[in-house]
C-alpha positions as CSV (number, residue, x, y, z in Angstrom):
1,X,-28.0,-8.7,-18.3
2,X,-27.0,-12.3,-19.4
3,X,-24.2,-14.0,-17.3
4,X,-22.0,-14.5,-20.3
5,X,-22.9,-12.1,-22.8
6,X,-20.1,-13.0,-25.0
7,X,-19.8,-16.5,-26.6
8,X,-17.2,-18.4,-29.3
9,X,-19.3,-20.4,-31.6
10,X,-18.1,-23.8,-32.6
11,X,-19.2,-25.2,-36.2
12,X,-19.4,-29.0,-36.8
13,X,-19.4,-30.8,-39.8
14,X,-23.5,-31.8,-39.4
15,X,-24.9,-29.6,-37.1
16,X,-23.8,-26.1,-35.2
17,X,-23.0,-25.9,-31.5
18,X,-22.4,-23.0,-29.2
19,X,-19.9,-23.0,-26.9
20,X,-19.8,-19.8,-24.8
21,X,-16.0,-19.0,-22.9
22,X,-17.1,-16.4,-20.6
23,X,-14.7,-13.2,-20.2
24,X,-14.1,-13.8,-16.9
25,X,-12.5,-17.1,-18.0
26,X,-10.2,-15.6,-19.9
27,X,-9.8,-13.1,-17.1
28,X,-8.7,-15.8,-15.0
29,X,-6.0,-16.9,-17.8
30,X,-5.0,-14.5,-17.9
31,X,-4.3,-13.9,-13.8
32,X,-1.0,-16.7,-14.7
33,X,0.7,-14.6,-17.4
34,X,3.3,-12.3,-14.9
35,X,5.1,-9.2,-16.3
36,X,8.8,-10.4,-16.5
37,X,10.1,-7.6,-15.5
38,X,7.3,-6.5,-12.9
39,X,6.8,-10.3,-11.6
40,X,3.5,-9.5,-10.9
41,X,0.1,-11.1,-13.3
42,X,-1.3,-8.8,-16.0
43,X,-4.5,-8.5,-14.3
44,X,-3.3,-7.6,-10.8
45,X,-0.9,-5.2,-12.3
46,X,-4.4,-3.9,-14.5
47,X,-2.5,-4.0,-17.9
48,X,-5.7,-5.4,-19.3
49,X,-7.7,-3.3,-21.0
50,X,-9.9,-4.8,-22.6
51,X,-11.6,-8.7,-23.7
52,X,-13.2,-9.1,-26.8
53,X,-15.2,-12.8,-27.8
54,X,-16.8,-13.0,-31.0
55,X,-17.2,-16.2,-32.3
56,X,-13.7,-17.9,-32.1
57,X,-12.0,-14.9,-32.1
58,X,-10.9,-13.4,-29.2
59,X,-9.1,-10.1,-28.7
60,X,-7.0,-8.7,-25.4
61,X,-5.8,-5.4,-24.8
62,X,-3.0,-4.7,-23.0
63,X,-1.5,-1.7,-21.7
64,X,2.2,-1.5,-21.3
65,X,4.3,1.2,-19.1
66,X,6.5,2.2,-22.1
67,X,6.0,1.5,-25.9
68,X,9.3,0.5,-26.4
69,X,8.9,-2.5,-24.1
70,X,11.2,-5.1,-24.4
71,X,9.3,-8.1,-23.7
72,X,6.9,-7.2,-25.8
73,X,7.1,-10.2,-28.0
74,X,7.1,-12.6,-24.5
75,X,4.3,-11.2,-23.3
76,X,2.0,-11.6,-26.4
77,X,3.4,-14.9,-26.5
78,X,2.4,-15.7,-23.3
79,X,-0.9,-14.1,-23.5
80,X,-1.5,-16.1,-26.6
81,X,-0.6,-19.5,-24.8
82,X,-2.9,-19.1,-21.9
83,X,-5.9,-17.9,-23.5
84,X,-6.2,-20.8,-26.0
85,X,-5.4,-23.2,-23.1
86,X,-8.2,-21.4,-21.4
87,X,-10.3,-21.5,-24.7
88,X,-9.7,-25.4,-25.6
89,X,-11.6,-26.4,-21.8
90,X,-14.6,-24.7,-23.2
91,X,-14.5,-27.1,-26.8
92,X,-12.7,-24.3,-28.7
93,X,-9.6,-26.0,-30.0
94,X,-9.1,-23.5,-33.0
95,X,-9.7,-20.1,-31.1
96,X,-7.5,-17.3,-32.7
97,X,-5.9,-14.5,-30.2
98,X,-4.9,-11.2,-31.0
99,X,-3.0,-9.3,-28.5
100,X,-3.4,-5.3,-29.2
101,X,-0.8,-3.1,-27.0
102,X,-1.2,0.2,-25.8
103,X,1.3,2.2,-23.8
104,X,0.6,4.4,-20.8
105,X,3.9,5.9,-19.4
106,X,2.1,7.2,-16.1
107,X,3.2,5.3,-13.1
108,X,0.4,3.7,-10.8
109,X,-0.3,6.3,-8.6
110,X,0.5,9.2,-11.4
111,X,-2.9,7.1,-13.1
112,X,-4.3,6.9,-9.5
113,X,-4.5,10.8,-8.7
114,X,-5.7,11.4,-12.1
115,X,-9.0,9.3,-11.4
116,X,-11.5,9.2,-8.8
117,X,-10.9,9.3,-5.2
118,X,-13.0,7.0,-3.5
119,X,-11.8,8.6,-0.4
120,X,-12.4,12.2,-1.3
121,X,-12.8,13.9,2.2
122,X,-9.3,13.0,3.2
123,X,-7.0,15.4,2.5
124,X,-3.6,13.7,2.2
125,X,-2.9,9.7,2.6
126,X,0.6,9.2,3.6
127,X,2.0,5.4,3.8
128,X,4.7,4.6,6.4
129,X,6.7,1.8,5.1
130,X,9.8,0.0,5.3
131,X,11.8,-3.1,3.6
132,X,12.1,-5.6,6.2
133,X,10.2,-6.2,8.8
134,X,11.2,-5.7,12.5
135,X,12.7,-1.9,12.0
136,X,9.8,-0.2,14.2
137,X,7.1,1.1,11.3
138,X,3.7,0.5,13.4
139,X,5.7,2.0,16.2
140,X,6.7,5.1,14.0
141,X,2.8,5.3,12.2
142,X,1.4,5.1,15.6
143,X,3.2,7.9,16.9
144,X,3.3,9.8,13.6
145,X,-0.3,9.9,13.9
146,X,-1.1,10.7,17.1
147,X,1.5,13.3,17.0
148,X,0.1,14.7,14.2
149,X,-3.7,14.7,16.2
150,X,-1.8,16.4,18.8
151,X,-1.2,19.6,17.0
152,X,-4.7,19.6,15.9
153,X,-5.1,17.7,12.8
154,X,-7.9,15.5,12.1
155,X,-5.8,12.1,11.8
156,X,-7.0,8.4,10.5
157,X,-4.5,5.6,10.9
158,X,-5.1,2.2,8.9
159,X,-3.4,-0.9,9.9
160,X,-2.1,-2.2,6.7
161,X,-0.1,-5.3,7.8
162,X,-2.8,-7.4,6.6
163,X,-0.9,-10.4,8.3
164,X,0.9,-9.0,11.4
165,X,-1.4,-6.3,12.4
166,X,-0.3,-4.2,15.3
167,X,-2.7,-1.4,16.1
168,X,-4.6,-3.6,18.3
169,X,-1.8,-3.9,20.8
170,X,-0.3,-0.6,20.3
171,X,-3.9,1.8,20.6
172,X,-5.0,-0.7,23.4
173,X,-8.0,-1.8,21.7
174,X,-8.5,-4.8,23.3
175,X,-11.8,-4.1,24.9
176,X,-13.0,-2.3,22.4
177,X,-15.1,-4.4,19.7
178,X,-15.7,-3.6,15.8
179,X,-18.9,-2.0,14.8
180,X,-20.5,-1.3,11.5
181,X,-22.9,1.0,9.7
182,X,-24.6,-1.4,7.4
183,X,-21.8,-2.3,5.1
184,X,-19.4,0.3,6.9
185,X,-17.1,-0.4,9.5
186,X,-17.0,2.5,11.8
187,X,-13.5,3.5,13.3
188,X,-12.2,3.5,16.3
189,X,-11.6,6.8,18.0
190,X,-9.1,6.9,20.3
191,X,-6.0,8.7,21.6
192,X,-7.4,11.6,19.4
193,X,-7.1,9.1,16.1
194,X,-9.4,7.2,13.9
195,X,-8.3,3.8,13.2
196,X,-9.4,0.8,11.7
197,X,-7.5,-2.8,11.7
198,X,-8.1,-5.7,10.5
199,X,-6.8,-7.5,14.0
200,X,-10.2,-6.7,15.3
201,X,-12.2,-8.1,12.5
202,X,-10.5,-12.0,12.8
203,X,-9.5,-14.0,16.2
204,X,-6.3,-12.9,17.3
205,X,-4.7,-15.9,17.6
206,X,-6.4,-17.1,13.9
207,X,-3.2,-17.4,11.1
208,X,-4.3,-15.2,8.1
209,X,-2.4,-17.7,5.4
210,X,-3.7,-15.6,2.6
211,X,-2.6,-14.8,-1.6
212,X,-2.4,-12.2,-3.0
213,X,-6.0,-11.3,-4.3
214,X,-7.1,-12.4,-0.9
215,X,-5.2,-9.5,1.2
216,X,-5.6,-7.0,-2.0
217,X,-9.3,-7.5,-1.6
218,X,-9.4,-7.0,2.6
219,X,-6.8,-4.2,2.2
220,X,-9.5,-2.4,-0.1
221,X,-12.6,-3.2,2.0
222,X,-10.6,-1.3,5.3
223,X,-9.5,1.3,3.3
224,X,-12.5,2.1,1.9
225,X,-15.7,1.0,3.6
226,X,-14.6,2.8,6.6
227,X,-16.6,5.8,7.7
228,X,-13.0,8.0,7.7
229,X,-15.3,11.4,7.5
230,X,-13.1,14.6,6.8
231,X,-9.7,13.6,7.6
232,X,-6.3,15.8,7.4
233,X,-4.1,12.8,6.9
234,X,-4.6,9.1,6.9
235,X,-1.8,7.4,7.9
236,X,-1.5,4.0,6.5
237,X,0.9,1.2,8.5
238,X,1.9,-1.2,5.2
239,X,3.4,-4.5,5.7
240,X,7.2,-4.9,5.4
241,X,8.9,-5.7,2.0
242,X,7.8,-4.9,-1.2
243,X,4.6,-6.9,-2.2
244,X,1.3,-6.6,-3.1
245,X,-0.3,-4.7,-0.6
246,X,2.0,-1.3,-1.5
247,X,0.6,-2.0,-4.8
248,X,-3.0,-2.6,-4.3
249,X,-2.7,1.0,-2.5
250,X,-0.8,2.5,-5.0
251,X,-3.6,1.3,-7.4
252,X,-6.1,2.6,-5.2
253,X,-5.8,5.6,-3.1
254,X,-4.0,9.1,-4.5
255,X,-0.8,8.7,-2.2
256,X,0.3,12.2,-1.3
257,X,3.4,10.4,-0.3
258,X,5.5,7.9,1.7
259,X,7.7,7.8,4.9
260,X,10.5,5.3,4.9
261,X,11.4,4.1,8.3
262,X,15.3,2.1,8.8
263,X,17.3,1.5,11.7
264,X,21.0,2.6,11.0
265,X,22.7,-1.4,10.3
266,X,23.5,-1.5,6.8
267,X,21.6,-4.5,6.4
268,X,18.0,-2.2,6.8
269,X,19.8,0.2,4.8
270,X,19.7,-2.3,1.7
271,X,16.1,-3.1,2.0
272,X,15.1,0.3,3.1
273,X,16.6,1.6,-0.7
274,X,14.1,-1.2,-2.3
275,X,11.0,0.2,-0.4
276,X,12.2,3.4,-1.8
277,X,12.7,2.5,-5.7
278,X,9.3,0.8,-5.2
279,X,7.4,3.6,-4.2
280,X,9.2,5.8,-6.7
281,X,8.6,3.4,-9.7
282,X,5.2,3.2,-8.7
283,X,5.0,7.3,-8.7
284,X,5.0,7.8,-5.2
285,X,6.8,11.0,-3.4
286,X,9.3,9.9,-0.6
287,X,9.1,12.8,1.9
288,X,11.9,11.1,3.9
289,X,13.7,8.9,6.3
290,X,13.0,8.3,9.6
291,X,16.2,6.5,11.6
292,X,14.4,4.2,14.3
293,X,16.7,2.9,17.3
294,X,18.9,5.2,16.8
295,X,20.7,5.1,20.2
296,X,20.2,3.7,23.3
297,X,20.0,5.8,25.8
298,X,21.2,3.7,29.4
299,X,20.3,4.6,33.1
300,X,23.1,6.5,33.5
301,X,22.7,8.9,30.9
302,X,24.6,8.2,28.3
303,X,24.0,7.5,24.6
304,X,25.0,3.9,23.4
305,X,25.2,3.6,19.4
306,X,24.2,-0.2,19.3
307,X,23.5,-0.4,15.7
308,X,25.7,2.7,14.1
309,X,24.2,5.9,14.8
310,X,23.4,7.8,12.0
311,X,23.5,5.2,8.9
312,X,19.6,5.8,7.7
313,X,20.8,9.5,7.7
314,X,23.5,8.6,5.7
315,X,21.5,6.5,3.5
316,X,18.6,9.0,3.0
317,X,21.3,11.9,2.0
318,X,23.0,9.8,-0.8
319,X,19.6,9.0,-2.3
320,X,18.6,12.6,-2.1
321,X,15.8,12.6,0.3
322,X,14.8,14.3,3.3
323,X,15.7,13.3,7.1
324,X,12.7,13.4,9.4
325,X,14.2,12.8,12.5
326,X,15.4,9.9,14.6
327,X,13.9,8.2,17.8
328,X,16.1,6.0,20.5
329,X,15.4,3.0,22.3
330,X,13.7,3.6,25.0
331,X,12.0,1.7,27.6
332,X,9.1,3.6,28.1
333,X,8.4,4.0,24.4
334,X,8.2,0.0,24.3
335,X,6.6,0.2,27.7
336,X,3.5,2.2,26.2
337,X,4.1,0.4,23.0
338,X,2.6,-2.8,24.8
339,X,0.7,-1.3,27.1
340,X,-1.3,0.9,24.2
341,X,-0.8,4.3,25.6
342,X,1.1,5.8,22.9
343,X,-0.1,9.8,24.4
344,X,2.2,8.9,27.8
345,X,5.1,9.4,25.0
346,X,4.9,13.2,25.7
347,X,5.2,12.8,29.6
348,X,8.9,12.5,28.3
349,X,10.5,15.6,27.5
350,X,13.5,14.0,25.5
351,X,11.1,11.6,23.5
352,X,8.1,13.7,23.2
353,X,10.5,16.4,21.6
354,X,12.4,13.4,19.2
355,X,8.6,12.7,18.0
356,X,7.5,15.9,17.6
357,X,10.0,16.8,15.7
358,X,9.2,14.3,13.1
359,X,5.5,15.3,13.0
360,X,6.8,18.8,12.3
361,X,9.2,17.8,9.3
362,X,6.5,15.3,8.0
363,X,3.8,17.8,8.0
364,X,6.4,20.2,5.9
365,X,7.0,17.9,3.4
366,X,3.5,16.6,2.8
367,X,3.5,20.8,2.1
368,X,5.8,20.7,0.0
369,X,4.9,17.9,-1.7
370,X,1.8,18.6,-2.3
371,X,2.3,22.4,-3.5
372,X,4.8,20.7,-5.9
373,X,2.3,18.5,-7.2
374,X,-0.4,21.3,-7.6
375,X,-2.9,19.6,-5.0
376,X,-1.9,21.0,-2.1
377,X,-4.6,21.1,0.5
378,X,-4.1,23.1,3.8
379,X,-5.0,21.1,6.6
380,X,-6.1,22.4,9.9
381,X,-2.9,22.0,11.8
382,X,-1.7,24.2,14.9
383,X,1.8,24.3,15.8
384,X,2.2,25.5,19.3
């Protein structure tokens, strides 16, 4: 197959010369021309559909999420611009551009499930995300998970903060070094969980100061050119906020759905709502809230409410969703936090009953979910 298959031809007055403007070029143009509404480029967003060259004439399909879209009229503008700037580099000053729409009203992940699964012997993915940082998701997907194992699923967990990434600390994987199968990593198994992180692939102390293509395309490699084998659930631990990361896996994988984890302040309570619109716009189930430091619960017994007990509660019954549960502050859950014995958790009546509880109401609602859906899988799961 040539390199650049498709070509413009330029015409002079004496003689002929070719130019050729290869697609990716126009690919690339196309990377600067955002969705106004979506602030994200056309290509990362995969609204193009299709690049046609011939001769001086080039064609670009784009596929909007409604037909009635608005901006319609901006964005074949803006298409227009950047592909004859893009054009004119290769000699082609004259180059005409035709922008063809299409509409697909499926959201992300709606177009996700209906495609392949490159991960097809795990059962259910489930993303554990939050709107700000700081609110205690590793801590919740690490627990989530090896709650989950401890009932007798078959659990994965990826570390999908591809620029804090926690796992290392929390599994206690420090002496542990990555391995690989040819061009397969091979998971860590440990505390009864598979896991993969990208914390154990780069020095620890190295500054990942990465774009967005950059951490779409390591997100993809962990996800899937790990050995997973048959899994139950995979638990992914996303990066705070709303970028492109929930968006690359929303594109990717065939989310069975999210957890949403918020502290009670009002101020996670506003963020924690965007994480949720996100995931829904994107076609994501929510199966529910998880309140992290909740209470604190002192030496002598008694519950302290240092940030307004009960506010993600609050917060997930005014939006409609489920509550999972809630989890204190507790010393000893930081304690084996740092120390990367997450299974000592249980040695705690009070906490181990807190997290199992949210295992429990998880595991309904991925049911649920899932029988709503019509891809409901039953995992091997023992309750005991």
């Amino acid at each position: 197959m040539a390199l650049f298959p498709r070509c413009a031809t330029v015409r002079g007055s004496q003689s002929e010369t070719t130019m050729t403007i290869p697609e990716e070029a126009i690919r690339d143009a196309l990377r600067t021309v955002n969705d106004p509404d979506l602030g994200k480029d056309l290509v990362t967003l995969g609204m193009i559909k299709g690049i046609t060259i011939d001769d001086r004439r080039i064609s670009v399909g784009v596929e909007l999420t409604t037909p009635a879209c608005p901006m319609k009229d901006k964005i074949r503008g803006d298409v227009e611009r950047a592909v004859r700037r893009k054009a004119m580099e290769f000699g082609v000053a004259d180059a005409s551009v035709e922008v063809q729409f299409t509409a697909d009203v499926r959201r992300a992940n709606e177009k996700t499930r209906e495609g392949g699964n490159p991960l097809p012997n795990v059962k259910h993915v489930i993303a554990v995300g939050a709107g700000k940082g700081g609110v205690g998701k590793s801590t919740i997907s690490v627990n989530l998970a090896v709650g989950l194992a401890r009932f007798g699923a078959r659990v994965g967990l990826l570390d999908g903060d591809i620029y804090g990434p926690s796992l290392p600390t929390m599994l206690g994987l420090d002496a542990f070094g990555a391995t690989a199968k040819g061009n397969v990593l091979l998971p860590f198994e440990l505390h009864g969980v598979k896991s993969m992180t990208l914390g154990k692939l780069v020095d620890p102390d190295k500054a990942l100061i990465w774009r967005g293509p950059m951490a779409h395309g390591a997100f993809k490699q962990l996800a899937t050119q790990t050995e997973w084998g048959a899994l139950d659930y995979l638990i992914i631990d996303l990066p705070p906020g709303t970028g492109d990361v929930p968006l690359t896996l929303a594109q990717l994988l065939p989310l069975t759905g999210a957890v949403i984890v918020c502290t009670p302040q009002r101020v996670a309570q506003d963020d924690a709502r965007r994480a949720v619109r996100m995931f829904q716009q994107l076609g994501v189930d929510i199966l529910g809230v998880v309140e992290n430091m909740s209470y604190f619960l002192g030496d002598d017994g008694k519950e302290y409410d240092l940030f307004g007990r009960g506010g993600a509660e609050m917060m997930a019954q005014s939006m409609g969703l489920p509550f999972l549960g809630s989890v204190p502050i507790h010393m000893a859950l930081r304690q084996h936090c740092d120390a990367g014995t997450p299974l000592a958790n249980w040695d705690i009546p009070t906490l181990a009953s807190d997290l199992d509880a949210i295992c429990q109401r998880t595991a309904a609602q991925i049911s649920i979910a899932s029988m709503t859906a019509g891809r409901y899988v039953q995992p091997t799961i023992s309750v005991t």
